[in-house]
N, CA, C and O atoms as a DFTB+ gen file, in Angstrom:
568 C
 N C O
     1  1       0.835      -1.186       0.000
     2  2       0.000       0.000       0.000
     3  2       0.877       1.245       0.000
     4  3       1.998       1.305       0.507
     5  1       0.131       2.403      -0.734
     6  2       0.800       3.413      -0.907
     7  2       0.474       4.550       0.093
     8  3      -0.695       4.462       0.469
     9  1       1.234       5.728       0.712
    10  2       0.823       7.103       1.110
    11  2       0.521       7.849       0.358
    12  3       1.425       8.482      -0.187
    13  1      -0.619       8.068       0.053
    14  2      -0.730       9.482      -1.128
    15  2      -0.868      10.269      -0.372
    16  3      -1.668      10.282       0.563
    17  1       0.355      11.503      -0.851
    18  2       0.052      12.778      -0.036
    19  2      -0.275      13.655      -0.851
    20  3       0.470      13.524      -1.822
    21  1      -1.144      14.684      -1.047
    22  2      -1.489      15.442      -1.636
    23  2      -1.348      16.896      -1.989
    24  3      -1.447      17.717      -1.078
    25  1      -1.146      17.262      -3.117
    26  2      -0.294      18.296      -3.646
    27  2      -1.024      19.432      -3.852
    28  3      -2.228      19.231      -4.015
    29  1      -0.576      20.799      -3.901
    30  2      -1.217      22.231      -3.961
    31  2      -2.214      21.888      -4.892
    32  3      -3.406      21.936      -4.586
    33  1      -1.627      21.377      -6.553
    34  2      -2.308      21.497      -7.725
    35  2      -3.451      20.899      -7.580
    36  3      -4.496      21.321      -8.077
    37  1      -3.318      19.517      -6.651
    38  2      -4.769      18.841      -6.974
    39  2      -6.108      18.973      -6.087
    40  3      -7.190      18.391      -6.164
    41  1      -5.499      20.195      -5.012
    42  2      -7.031      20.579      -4.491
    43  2      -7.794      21.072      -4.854
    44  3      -7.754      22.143      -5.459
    45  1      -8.893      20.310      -4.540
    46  2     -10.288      20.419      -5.276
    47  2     -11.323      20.882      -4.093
    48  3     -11.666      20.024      -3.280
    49  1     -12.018      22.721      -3.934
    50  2     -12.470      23.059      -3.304
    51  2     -13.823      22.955      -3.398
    52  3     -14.249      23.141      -4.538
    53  1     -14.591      22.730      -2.607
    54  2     -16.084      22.910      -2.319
    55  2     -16.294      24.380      -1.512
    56  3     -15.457      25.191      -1.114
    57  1     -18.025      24.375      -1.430
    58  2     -18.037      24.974      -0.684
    59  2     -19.616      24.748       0.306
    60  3     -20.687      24.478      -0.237
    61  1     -19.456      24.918       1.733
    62  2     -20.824      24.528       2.510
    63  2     -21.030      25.849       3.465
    64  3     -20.302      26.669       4.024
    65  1     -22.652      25.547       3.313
    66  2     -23.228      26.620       4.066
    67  2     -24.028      26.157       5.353
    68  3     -24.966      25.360       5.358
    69  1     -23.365      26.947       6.672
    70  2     -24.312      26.774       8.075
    71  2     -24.986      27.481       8.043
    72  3     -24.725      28.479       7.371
    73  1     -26.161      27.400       8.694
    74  2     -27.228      28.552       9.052
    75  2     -27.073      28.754      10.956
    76  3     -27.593      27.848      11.607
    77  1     -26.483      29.738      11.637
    78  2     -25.938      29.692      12.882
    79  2     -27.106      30.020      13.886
    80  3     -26.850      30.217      15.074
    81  1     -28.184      30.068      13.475
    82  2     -29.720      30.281      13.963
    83  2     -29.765      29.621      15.314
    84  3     -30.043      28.508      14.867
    85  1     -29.729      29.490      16.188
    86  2     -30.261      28.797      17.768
    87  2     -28.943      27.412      17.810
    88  3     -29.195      26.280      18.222
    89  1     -27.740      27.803      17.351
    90  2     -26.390      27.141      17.318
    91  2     -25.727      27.338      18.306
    92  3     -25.710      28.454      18.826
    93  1     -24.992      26.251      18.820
    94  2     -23.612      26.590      20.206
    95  2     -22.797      27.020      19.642
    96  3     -22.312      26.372      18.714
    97  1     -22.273      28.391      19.999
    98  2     -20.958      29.264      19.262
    99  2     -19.514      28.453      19.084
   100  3     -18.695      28.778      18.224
   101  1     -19.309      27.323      20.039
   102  2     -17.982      26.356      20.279
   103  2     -18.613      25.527      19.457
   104  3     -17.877      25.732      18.492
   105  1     -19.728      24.413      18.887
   106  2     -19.703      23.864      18.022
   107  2     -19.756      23.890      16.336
   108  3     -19.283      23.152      15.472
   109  1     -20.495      25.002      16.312
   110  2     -20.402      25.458      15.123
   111  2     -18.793      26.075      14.748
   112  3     -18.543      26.249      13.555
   113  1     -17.708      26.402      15.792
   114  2     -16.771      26.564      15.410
   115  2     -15.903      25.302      14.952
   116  3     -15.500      25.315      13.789
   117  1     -15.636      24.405      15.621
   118  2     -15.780      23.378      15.715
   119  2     -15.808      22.489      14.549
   120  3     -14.957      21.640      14.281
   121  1     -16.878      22.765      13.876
   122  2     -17.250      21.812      12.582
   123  2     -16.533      22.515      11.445
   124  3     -16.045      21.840      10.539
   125  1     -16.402      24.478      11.448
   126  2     -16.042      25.136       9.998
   127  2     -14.752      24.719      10.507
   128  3     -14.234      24.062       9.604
   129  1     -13.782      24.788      11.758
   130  2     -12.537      24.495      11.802
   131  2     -11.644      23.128      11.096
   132  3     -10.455      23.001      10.802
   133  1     -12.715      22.293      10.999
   134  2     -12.438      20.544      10.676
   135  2     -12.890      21.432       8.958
   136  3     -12.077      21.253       8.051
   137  1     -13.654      21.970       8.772
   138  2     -13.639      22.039       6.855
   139  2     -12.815      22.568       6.515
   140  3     -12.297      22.290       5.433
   141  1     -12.272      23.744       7.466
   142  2     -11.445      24.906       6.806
   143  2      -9.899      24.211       6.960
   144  3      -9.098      24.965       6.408
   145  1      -9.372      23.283       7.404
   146  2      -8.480      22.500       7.749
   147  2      -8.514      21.352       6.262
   148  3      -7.696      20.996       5.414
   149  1      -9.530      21.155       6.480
   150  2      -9.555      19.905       5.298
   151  2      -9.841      18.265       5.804
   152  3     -10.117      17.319       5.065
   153  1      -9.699      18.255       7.144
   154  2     -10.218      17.074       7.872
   155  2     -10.916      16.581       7.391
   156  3     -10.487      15.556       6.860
   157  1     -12.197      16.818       7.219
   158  2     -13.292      15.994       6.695
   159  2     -12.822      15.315       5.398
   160  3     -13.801      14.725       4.941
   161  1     -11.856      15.158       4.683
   162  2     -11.485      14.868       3.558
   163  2     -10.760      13.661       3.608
   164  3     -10.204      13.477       4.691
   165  1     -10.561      12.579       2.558
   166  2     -10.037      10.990       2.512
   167  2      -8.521      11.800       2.608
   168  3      -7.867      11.656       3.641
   169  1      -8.226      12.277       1.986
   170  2      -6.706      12.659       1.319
   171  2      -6.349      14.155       2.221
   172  3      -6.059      15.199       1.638
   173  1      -6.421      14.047       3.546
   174  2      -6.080      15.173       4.204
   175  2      -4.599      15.219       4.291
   176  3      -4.068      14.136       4.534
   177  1      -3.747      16.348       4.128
   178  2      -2.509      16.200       3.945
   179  2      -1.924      17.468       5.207
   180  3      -2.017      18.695       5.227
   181  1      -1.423      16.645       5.992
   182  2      -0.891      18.118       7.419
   183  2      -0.660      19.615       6.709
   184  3      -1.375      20.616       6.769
   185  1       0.551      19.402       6.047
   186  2       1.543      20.293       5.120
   187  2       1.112      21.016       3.732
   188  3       1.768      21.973       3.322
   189  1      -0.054      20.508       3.000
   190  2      -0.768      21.347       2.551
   191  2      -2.509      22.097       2.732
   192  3      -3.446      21.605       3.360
   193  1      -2.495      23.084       2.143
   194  2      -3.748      23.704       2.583
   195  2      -4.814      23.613       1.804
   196  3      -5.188      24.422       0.955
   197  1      -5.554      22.057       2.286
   198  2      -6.474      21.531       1.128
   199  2      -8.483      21.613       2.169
   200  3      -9.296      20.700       2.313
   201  1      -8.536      22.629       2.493
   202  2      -9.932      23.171       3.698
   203  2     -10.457      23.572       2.009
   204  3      -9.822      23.685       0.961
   205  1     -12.142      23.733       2.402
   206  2     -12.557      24.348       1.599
   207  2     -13.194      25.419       2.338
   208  3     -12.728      25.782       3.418
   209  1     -14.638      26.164       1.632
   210  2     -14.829      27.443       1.672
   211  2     -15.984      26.956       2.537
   212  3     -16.397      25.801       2.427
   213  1     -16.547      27.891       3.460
   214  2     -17.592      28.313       4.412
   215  2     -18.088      29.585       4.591
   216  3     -17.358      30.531       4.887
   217  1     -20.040      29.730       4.330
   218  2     -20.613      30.284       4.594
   219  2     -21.015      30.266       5.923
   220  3     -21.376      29.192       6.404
   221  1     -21.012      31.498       6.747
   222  2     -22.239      31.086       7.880
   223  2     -23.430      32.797       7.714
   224  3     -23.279      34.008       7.552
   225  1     -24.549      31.788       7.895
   226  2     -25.387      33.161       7.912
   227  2     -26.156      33.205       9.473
   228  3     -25.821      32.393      10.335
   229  1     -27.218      34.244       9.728
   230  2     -27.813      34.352      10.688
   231  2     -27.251      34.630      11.724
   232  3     -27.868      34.535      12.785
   233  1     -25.310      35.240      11.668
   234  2     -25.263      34.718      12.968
   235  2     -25.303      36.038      14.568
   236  3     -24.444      36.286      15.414
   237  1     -26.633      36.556      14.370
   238  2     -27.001      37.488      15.231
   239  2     -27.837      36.373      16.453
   240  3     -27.959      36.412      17.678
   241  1     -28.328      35.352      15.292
   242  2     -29.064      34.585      16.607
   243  2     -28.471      33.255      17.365
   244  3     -28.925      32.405      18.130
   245  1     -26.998      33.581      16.633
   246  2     -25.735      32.336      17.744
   247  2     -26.276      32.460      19.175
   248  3     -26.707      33.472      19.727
   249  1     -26.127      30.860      19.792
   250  2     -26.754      31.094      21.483
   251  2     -25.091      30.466      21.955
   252  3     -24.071      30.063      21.397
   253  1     -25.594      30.687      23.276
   254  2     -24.226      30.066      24.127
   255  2     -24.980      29.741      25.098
   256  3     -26.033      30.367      25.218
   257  1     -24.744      28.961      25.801
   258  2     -24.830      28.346      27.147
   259  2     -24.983      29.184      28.456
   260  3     -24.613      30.358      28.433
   261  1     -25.397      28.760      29.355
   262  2     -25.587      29.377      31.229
   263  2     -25.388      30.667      30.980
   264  3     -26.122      31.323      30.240
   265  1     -24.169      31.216      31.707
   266  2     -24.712      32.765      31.963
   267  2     -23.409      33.138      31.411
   268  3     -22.637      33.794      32.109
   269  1     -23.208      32.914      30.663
   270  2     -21.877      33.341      29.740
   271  2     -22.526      34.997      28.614
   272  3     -21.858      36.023      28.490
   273  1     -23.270      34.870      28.273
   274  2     -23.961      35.676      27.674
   275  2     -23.421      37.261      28.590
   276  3     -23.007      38.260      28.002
   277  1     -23.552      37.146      29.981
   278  2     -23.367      38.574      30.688
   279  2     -21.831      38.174      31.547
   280  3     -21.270      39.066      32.183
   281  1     -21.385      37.110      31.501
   282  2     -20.048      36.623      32.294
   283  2     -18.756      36.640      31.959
   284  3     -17.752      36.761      32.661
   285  1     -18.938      36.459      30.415
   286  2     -17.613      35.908      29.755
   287  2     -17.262      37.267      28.865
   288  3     -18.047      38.056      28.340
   289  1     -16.073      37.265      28.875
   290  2     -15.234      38.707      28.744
   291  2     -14.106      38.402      27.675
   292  3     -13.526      37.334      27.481
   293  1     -13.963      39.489      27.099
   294  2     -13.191      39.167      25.479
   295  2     -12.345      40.390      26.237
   296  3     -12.841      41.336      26.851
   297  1     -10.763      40.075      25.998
   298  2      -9.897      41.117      26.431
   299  2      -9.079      41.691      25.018
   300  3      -9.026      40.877      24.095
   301  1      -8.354      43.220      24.762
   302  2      -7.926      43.921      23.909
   303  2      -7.418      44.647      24.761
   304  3      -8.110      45.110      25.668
   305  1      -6.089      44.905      24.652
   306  2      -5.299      46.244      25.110
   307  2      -4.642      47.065      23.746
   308  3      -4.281      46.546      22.689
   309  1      -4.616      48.256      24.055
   310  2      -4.230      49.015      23.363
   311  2      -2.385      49.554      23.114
   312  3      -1.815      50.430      22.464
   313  1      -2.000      48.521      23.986
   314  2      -0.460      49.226      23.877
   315  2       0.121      50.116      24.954
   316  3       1.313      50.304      25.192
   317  1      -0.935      50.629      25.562
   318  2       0.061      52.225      26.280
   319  2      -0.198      51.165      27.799
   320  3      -0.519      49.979      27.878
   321  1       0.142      52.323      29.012
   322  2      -0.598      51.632      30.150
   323  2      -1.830      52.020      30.786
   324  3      -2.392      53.106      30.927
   325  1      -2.137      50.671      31.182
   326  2      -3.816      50.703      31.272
   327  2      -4.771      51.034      30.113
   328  3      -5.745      51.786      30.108
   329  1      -4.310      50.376      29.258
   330  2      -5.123      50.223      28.134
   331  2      -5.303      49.093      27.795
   332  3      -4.849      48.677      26.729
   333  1      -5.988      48.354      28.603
   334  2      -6.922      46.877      28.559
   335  2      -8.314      47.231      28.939
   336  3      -8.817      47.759      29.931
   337  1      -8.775      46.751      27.789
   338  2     -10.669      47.135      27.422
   339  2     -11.048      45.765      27.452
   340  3     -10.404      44.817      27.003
   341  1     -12.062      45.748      27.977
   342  2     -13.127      44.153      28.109
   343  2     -14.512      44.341      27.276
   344  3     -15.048      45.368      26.860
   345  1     -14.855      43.119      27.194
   346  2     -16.475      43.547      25.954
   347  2     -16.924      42.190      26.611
   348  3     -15.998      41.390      26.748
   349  1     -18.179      41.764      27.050
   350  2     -18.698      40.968      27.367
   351  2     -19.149      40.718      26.293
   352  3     -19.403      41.596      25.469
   353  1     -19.389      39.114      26.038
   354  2     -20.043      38.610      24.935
   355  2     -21.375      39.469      24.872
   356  3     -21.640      39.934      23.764
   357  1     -21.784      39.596      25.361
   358  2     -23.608      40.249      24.871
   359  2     -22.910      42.079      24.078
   360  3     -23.550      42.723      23.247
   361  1     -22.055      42.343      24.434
   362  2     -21.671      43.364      23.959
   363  2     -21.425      43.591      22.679
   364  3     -21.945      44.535      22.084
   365  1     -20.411      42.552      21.987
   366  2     -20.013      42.177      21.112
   367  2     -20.999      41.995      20.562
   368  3     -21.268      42.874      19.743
   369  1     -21.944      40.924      20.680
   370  2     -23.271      40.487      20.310
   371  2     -23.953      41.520      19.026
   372  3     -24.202      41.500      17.821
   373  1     -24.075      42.684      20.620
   374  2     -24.365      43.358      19.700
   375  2     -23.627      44.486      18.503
   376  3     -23.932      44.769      17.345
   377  1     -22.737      44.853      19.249
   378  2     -21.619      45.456      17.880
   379  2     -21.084      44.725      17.142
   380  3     -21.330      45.140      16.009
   381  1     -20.237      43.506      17.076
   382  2     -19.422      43.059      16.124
   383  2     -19.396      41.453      15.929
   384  3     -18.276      40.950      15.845
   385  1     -20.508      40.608      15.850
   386  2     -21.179      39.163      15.840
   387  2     -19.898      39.060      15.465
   388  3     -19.135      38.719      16.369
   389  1     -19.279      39.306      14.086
   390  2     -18.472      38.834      13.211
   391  2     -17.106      38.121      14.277
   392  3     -16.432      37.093      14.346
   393  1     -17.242      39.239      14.881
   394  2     -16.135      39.103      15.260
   395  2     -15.882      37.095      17.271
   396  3     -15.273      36.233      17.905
   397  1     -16.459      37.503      17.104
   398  2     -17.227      36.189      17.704
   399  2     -16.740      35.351      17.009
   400  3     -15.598      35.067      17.369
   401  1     -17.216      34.623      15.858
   402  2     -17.376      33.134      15.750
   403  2     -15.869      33.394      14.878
   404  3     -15.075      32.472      14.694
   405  1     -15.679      34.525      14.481
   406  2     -13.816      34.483      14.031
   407  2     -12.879      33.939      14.812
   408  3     -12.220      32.906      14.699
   409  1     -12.930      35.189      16.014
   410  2     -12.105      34.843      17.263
   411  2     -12.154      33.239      17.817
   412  3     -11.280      32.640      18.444
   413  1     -13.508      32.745      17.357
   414  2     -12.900      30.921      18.179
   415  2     -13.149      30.105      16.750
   416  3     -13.344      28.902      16.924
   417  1     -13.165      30.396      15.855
   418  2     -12.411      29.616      14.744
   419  2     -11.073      29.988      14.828
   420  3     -10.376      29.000      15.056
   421  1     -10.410      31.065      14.730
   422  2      -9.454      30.853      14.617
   423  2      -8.409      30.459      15.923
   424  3      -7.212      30.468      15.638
   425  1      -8.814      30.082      17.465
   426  2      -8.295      29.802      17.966
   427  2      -7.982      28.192      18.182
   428  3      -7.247      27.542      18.925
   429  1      -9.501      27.724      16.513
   430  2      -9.043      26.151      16.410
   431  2      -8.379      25.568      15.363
   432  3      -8.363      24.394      14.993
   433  1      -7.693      26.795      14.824
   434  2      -6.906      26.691      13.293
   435  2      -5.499      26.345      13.974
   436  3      -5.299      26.913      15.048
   437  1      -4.413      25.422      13.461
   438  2      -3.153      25.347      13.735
   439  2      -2.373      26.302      13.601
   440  3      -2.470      26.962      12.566
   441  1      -1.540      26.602      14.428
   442  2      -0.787      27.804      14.832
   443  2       0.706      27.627      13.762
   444  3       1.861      27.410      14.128
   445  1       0.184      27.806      12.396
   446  2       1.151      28.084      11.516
   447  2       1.023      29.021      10.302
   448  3       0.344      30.048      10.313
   449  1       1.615      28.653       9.435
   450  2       1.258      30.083       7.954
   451  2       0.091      29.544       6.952
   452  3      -0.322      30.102       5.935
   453  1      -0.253      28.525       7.418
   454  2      -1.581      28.005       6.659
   455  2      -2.687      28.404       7.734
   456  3      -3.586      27.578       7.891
   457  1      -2.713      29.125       8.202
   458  2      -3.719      29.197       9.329
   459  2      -4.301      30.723       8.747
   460  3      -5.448      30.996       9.103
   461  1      -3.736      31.518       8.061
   462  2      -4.260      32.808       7.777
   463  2      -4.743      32.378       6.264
   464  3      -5.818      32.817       5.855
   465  1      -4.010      31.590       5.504
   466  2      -4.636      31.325       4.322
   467  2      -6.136      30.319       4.362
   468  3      -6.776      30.156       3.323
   469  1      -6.549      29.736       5.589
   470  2      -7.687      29.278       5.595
   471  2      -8.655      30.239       6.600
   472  3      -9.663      29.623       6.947
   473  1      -8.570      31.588       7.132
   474  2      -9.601      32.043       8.031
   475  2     -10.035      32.595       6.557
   476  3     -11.237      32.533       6.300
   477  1      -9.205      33.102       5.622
   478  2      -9.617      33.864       4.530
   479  2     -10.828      33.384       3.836
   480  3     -11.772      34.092       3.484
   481  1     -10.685      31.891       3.648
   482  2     -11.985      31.274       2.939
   483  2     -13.366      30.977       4.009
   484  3     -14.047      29.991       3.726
   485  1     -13.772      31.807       5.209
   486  2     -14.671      31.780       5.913
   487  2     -15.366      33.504       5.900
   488  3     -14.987      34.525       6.473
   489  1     -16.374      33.265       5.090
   490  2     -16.946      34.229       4.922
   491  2     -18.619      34.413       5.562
   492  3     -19.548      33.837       4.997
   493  1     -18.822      35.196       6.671
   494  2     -20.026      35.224       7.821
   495  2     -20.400      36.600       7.291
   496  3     -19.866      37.664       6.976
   497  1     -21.696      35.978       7.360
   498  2     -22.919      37.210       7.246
   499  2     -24.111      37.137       8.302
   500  3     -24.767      36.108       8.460
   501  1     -24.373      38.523       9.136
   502  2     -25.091      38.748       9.910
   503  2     -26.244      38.238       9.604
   504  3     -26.726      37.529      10.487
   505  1     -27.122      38.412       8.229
   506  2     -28.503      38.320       8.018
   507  2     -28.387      36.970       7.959
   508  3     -27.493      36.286       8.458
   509  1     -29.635      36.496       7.121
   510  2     -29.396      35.117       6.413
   511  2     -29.473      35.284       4.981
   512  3     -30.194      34.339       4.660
   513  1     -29.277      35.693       4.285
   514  2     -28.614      35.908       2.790
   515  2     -27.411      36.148       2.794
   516  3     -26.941      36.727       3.774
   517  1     -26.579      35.773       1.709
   518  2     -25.180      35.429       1.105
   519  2     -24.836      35.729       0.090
   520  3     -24.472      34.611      -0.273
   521  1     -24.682      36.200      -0.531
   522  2     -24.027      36.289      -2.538
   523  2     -23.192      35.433      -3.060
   524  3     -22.513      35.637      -4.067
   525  1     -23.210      34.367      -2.347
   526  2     -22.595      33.126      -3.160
   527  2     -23.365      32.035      -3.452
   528  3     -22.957      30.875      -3.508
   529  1     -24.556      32.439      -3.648
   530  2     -25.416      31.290      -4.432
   531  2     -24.608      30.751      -5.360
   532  3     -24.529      29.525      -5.283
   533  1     -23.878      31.346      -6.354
   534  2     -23.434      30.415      -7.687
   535  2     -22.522      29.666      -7.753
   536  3     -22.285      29.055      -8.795
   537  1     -21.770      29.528      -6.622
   538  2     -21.409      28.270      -5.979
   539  2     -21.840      27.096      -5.538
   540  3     -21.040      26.182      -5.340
   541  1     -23.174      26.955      -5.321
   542  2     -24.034      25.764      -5.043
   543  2     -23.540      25.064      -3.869
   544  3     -23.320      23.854      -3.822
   545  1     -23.324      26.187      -2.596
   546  2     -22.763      25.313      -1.323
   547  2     -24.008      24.458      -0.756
   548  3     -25.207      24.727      -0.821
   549  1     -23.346      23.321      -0.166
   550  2     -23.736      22.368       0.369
   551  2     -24.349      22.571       2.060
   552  3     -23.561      22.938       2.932
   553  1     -25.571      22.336       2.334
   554  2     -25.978      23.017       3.230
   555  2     -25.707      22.325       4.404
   556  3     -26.163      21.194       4.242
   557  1     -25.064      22.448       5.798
   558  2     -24.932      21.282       7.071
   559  2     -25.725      21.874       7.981
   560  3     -25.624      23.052       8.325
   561  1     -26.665      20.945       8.461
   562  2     -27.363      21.809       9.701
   563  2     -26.456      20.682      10.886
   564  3     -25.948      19.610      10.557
   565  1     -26.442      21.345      12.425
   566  2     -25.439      20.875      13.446
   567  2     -27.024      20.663      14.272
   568  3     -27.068      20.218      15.419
């Protein structure tokens, strides 16, 4: 038996769409992290970057669990001193969803130079419409 490892030229991308509607924010990360990686695939290769593309829509109505909603705290400092700002998830919520289900995808992407070339192919939209119908993504409900 042979190892086939698989080469830049012969990846062959898809693309699938979540709908993040009444979803756990850690599982739905979770599942685009295993596509955007390429896991789900026979011929997954460590060393090249064979993930395909992901839609997520809806995701104003992502849920989370117990009381994380008013508990759990996203930290940013600014550089100088005392310039560490906190945003509680419900905060975020409401200013910057996007920025949510980014921040824990990408804290399940491997910590190398293929890791920025696959957040790129995850493209989230607040509403539930998309402009990539003509792609014909494949729909996963979780």
């Amino acid at each position: 038996m042979k190892t086939t490892l698989l080469k830049k030229e012969d990846v062959k991308r898809t693309w699938y769409h979540f709908d993040a509607g009444g979803v756990r924010i850690g599982r739905l990360a979770r599942q685009i992290a295993v596509i955007l990686m390429g896991k789900n695939k026979p011929d997954y290769t460590p060393h090249v970057d064979s993930g395909d593309f992901v839609i997520v829509t809806n995701l104003g109505k992502i849920a989370i669990s117990g009381k994380k909603e008013q508990e759990k705290l996203y930290y940013r400092h600014s550089g100088y001193i005392g310039g560490l700002k906190k945003s509680s998830f419900k905060e975020l919520r409401e200013q910057n969803p996007v920025y949510l289900l980014t921040h824990a995808v990408k804290g399940m992407l491997p910590k190398n130079k293929l890791a920025s070339h696959m957040i790129k192919r995850l493209k989230i939209y607040k509403n539930g419409s998309h402009p990539h119908q003509a792609q014909n993504p494949k729909t996963i409900t979780l």
